[in-house]
N, C-alpha and C positions, 0 to 999 in steps of 0.2 A: 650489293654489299656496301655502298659507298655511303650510297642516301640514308638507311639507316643509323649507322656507325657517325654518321655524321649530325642524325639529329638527335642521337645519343648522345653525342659528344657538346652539341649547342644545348640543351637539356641540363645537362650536369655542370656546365661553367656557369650556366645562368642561376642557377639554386644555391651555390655560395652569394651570388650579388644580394641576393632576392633577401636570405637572411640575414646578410648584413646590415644591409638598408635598415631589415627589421628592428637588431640587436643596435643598432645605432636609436633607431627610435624610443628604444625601451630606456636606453641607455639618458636618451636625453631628459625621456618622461622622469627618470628615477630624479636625478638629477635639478628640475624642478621642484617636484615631491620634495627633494631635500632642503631647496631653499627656500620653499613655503613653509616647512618646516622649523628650521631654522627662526625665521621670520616672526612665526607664531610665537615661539618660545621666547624671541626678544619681547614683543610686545604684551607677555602674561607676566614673566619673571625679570626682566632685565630694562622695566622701565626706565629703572633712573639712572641708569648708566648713560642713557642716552645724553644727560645733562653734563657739559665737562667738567666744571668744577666740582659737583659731584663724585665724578669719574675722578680724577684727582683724588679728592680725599678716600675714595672707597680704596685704590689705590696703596696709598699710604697707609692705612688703616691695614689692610691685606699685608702689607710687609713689616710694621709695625708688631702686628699681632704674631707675626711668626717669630721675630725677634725675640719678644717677651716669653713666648710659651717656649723657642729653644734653649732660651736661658734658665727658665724653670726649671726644665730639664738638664741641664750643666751645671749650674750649680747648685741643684738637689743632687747630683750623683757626686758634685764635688766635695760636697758635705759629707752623704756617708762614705766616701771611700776615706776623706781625713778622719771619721771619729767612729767610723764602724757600727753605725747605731740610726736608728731613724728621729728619734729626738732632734739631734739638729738639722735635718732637714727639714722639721717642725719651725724648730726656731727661724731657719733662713726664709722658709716660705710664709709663715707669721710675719717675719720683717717685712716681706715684699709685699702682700696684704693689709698689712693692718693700717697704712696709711689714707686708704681709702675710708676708715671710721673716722679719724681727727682731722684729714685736712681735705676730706671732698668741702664741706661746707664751704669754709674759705675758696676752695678752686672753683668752686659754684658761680662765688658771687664773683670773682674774677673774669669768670666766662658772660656775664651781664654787665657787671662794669665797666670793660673793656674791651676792643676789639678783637673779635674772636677767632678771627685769623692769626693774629700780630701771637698772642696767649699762645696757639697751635705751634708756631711758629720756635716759641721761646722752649716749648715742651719737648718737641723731636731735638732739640740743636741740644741741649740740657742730657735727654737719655743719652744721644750719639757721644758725648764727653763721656758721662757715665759708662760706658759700655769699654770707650778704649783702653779708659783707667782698669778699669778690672781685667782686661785680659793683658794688659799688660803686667800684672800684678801676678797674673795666675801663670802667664810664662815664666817669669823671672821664680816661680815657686815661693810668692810671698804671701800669697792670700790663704790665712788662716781660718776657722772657724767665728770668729768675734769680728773680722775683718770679711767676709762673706754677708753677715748677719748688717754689718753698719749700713754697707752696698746696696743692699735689698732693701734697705728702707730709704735710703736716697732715691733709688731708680722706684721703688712702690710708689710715692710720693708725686715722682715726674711724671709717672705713665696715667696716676692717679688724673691730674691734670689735663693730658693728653684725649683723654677718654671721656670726662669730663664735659671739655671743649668742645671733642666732636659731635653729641649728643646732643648739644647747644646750636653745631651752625647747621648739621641736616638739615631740621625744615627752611633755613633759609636758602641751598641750594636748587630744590626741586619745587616744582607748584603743588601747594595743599593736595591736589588730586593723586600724586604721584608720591607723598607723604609715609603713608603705610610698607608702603613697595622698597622706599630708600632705606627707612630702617630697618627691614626684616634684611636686606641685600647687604647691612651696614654687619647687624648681628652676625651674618653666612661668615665675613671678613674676620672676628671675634671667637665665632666657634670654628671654622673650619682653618685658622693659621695656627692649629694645634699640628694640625697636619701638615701643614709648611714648614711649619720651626723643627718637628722632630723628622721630616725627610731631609732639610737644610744640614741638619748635625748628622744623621747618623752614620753615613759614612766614618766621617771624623773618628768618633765613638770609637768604632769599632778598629777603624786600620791606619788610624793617624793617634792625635795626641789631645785631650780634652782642651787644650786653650787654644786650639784651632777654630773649635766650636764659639769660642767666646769673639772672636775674630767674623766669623758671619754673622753674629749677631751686628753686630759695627756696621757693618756692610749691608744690611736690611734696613737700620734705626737711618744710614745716608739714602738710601734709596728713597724712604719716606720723607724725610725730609726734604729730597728736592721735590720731590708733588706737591706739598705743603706749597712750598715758594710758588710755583705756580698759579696756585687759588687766585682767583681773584675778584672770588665775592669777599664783602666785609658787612658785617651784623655785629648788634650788640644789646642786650633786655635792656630792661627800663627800672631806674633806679630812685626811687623816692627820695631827694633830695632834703625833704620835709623832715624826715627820717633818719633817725639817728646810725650808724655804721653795724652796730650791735639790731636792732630793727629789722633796716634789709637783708643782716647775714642771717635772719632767723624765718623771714618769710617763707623759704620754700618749706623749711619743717610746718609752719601754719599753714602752708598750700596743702601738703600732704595729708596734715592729722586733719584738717578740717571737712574733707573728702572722702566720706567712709568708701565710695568702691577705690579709691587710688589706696588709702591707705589699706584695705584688706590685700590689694593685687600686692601693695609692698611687704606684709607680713607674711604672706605665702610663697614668696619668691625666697624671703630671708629663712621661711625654714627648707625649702628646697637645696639652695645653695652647703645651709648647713648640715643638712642630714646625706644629701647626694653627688653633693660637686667639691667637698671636701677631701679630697682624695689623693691630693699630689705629693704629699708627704709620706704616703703610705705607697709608693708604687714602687722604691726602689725594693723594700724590705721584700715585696710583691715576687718581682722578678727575682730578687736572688732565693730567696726561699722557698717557692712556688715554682716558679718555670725557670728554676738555674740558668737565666738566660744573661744577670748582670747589666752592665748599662744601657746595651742593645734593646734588651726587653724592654727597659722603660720607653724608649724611644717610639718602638713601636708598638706600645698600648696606646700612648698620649698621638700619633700617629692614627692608631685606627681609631680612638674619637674624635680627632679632626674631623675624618673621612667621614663618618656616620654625621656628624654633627653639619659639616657643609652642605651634604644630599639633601638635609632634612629644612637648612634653612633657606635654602631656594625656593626649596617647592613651598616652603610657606609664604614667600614671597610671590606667590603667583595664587594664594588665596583670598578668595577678591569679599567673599558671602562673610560677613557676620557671625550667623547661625553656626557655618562649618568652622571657621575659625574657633568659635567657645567650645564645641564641641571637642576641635582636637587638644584644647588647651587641657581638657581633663583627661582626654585619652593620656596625652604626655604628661600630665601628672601623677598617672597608678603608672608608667611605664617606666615612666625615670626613677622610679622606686625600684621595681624587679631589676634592672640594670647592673645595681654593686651587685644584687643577691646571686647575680646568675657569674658574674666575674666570681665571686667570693668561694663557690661552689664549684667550677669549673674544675676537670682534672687535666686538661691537656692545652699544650700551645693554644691549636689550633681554636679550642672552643676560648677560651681567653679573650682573644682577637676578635671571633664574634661579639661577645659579651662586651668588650672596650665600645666596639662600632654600636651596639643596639646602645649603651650609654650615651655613647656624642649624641646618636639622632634624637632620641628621645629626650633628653636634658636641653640641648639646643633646638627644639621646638616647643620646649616648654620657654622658655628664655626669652625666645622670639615674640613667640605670642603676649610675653608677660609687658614687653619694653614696649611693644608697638601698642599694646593697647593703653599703658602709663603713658606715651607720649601723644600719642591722639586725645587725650583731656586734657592735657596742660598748656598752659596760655604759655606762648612765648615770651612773653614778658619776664617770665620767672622761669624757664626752660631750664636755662645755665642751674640757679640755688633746686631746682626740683631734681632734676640728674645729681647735681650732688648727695644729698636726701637719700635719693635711692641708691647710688653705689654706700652712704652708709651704711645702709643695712646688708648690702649684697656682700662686699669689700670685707664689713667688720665680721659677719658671719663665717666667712671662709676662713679670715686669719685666724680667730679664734679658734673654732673648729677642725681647723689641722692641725695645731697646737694641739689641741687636743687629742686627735687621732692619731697622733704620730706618736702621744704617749702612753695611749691604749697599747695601741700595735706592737710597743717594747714588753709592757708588762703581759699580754696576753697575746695573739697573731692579727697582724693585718686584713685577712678575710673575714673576719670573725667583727671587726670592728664596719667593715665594709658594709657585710650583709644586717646589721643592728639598724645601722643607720636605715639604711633602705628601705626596711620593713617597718619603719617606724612615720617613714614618710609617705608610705599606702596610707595607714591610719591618718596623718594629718592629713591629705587629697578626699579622704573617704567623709571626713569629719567635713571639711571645707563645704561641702555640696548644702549642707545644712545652713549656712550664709546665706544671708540675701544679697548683699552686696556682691558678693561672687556666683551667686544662681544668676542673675541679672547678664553676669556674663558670659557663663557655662550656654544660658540658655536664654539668648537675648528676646527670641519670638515668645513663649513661655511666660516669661517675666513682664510682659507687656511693654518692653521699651528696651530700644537698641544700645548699645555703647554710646556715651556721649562722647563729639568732638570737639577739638578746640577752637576756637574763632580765630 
C-alpha cells in the first residue's frame, strides 16, 4: 500500500511544477509578444517622438491644445449662462477665431523672420498672462459678455501665432524622412486635446464652480510653456532682403495661389472647416435643448470628438502608401459630412456620443491628411508665411461660420443648422473628384504622378 500511495503522491506534487514551469513560459512568451509589439507600434506611428526636441514641442502642443479647446468650452458656456442665448457664444467664439484671417499673415512672416523658437516662446508666456487675467476676472464675477468677447480676441490672436510657429519649426526638428509622421503626430495633439481640455474641466463643471475651469487652463498654458523653454533647436525662413516688407508678407499668398494642387487642398479644407467643423457655438443650445444635460453635455460631446479624433490621427500617422493615404482622404471627406447629420438626428445620449466620436475621427483624418500633404510641397523657406495662408482660410472659415450658425440655431434649432451644413459638404467632396488637381491626390497611381515633395 506504501509504494503506490507514494508514487501517487510523487505524481501529483510533480504536475503542479510541471505546469508551472509551463504557465511561466507562456507567461514570458506573452510578455515578449507584448514588447515586440509595442516596439512595432513605436516604429510605424510614433517616429518622431523618438526626436526630443520634437518630443518637447508635441508636448506642449498636447497641453496647449487642451487649454484652448477647455476654454472654448468655459467660456462658451460662460456666455450662454450670462445672456441665455447662443448668439454670444457666436460672438465670443468669432472673437477667438477670427484672428487667424487678419493676423496669421503677419504671424507667418514673423515665424521666417525670426527665430522660431524665441516667437514660441513669446506666444505660450503671452497666452499664460492671458488666461490668469481672465480667470481671475471671472472669480471676482467681472467678466461680462463685451469683456469675454475683447479676451477671445487677444488670446485668438496669441494662439494664432503659437500654431502658426509650430507648423514652421516641425520640419526642422525631425529628418525629411520622419517629416509626414511628425505632422500627422503634431495634428493627433490639435485634434485629440479636445479630449483633454473637456476631461481637464469637467469635473469642475459639474461639482465645483466654472472659474475653476479657467484656472486649469493656466496650469496647462505653464505646463507648455516650460517644454517650449527646453527646445533647443533654433530655425528661421529666408527673407528676401531685396524685397520690400509688403512683398515678403505677401509671398506665401503667391506660394499658394500659384500652386493649383496646394491651392485646391486649401479651398477644400476651407469649405470643410466651414460647413463641418463649425460647430462650437451650437453645442451649448445642443446639450440644453436636445439631451438636457447643460454644461456637462458640452463637455462631453467636445470630449468624445477628441477621442474619435486622436484614434484616427495616429493611425494616419502610421500611413506610410501614398495611394492609401488619397484614398482615405476622400473616404474622410463624404464621412465628415454624414457626422453633424447623424448628431443632428440622434434621439438619445447615448447615440449622440457616438455621433460626437464618428465626427472627431472622421474630420481629424480629413485634417490630417489635408496639413501633411500642404506641408510636404512647401519649401521651408516660406513654411512660416505658407501656414499662415492656410490657417487664413481655415481660422477665417470657422469664425465666420459659427457666427453664423450660432444665429441660425436662435432663429430656427441647432441640429437643423448642423445636419445643412453636412449635407451640403457631401456635395462639395462629391463635386471635388471632378478636379484634377485633387484627383492627382485622391488617386496618385491613377493620375500618373505621386504628391510632390519639398526639397
Amino acid at each position: 500500500m506504501w509504494r503506490p500511495n507514494s508514487v501517487k503522491q510523487i505524481t501529483l506534487n510533480r504536475v503542479p511544477s510541471y505546469s508551472w514551469r509551463c504557465y511561466n513560459t507562456r507567461g514570458l512568451l506573452l510578455f515578449i509578444d507584448g514588447i515586440l509589439m509595442l516596439a512595432a507600434t513605436r516604429d510605424r506611428y510614433l517616429l518622431a517622438l523618438q526626436f526630443q526636441d520634437y518630443r518637447r514641442l508635441w508636448t506642449a502642443n498636447a497641453a496647449a491644445g487642451g487649454a484652448n479647446w477647455a476654454l472654448i468650452i468655459a467660456r462658451g458656456w460662460l456666455a450662454y449662462e450670462i445672456t441665455e442665448g447662443s448668439l454670444w457664444v457666436g460672438i465670443v467664439t468669432f472673437a477667438a477665431m477670427i484672428p487667424r484671417l487678419f493676423a496669421t499673415p503677419l504671424l507667418g512672416f514673423l515665424a521666417d523672420r525670426f527665430d522660431r523658437q524665441t516667437v514660441l516662446r513669446w506666444a505660450f508666456t503671452f497666452n499664460l498672462a492671458h488666461n490668469i487675467v481672465l480667470a481671475v476676472l471671472v472669480m471676482l464675477d467681472m467678466a461680462g459678455p463685451w469683456l469675454l468677447m475683447f479676451l477671445a480676441l487677444l488670446n485668438g490672436t496669441i494662439a494664432s501665432a503659437r500654431m502658426t510657429t509650430t507648423q514652421s519649426l516641425i520640419p526642422n526638428l525631425v529628418p525629411k524622412e520622419r517629416l509626414l509622421n511628425a505632422i500627422a503626430l503634431n495634428q493627433a495633439t490639435q485634434q485629440g486635446s479636445r479630449m483633454i481640455g473637456a476631461l481637464a474641466i469637467l469635473p469642475l463643471l459639474g461639482f465645483v464652480d466654472i472659474y475653476a475651469a479657467f484656472w486649469v487652463c493656466s496650469g496647462l498654458y505653464a505646463l507648455g510653456l516650460i517644454q517650449v523653454f527646453r527646445i533647443t533647436t533654433r530655425s528661421r525662413g529666408v527673407i528676401d532682403t531685396s524685397q520690400s516688407f509688403l512683398r515678403n508678407l505677401a509671398a506665401g499668398f503667391v506660394y499658394v495661389y500659384s500652386r493649383p494642387q496646394i491651392l485646391a487642398m486649401v479651398l477644400l479644407v476651407l469649405a470643410h472647416c466651414a460647413l463641418t467643423m463649425s460647430y462650437e457655438s451650437m453645442l451649448p443650445a445642443i446639450s440644453v435643448e436636445k439631451l438636457d444635460t447643460g454644461s456637462v453635455g458640452v463637455s462631453y460631446l467636445i470630449g468624445a470628438v477628441g477621442g474619435g479624433a486622436l484614434v484616427t490621427s495616429i493611425f494616419i500617422a502610421g500611413v506610410r502608401s501614398t495611394t492609401t493615404r488619397g484614398i482615405l482622404f476622400l473616404v474622410f471627406g463624404f464621412t465628415s459630412g454624414l457626422g453633424p447629420i447623424l448628431l443632428a438626428v440622434s434621439s438619445s445620449w447615448e447615440l449622440s456620443i457616438l455621433a460626437a466620436v464618428a465626427m472627431g475621427a472622421n474630420q481629424a483624418g480629413f485634417m490630417t491628411i489635408s496639413h501633411t500633404v500642404i506641408q510636404s510641397m512647401t519649401d521651408d523657406s516660406v513654411r512660416g508665411r505658407v501656414s499662415g495662408v492656410y490657417s487664413v482660410h481655415v481660422g477665417g472659415s470657422m469664425a465666420v461660420t459659427n457666427l453664423i450658425n450660432a444665429a441660425f440655431a436662435d432663429l430656427f434649432n441647432a441640429p437643423v443648422v448642423m445636419a445643412v451644413g453636412g449635407a451640403l459638404f457631401v456635395i462639395v467632396i462629391t463635386l471635388s473628384v471632378g478636379s484634377g488637381a485633387l484627383r492627382r491626390i485622391y488617386f496618385p497611381k491613377l493620375a500618373g504622378a505621386p504628391v510632390p515633395t519639398a526639397a
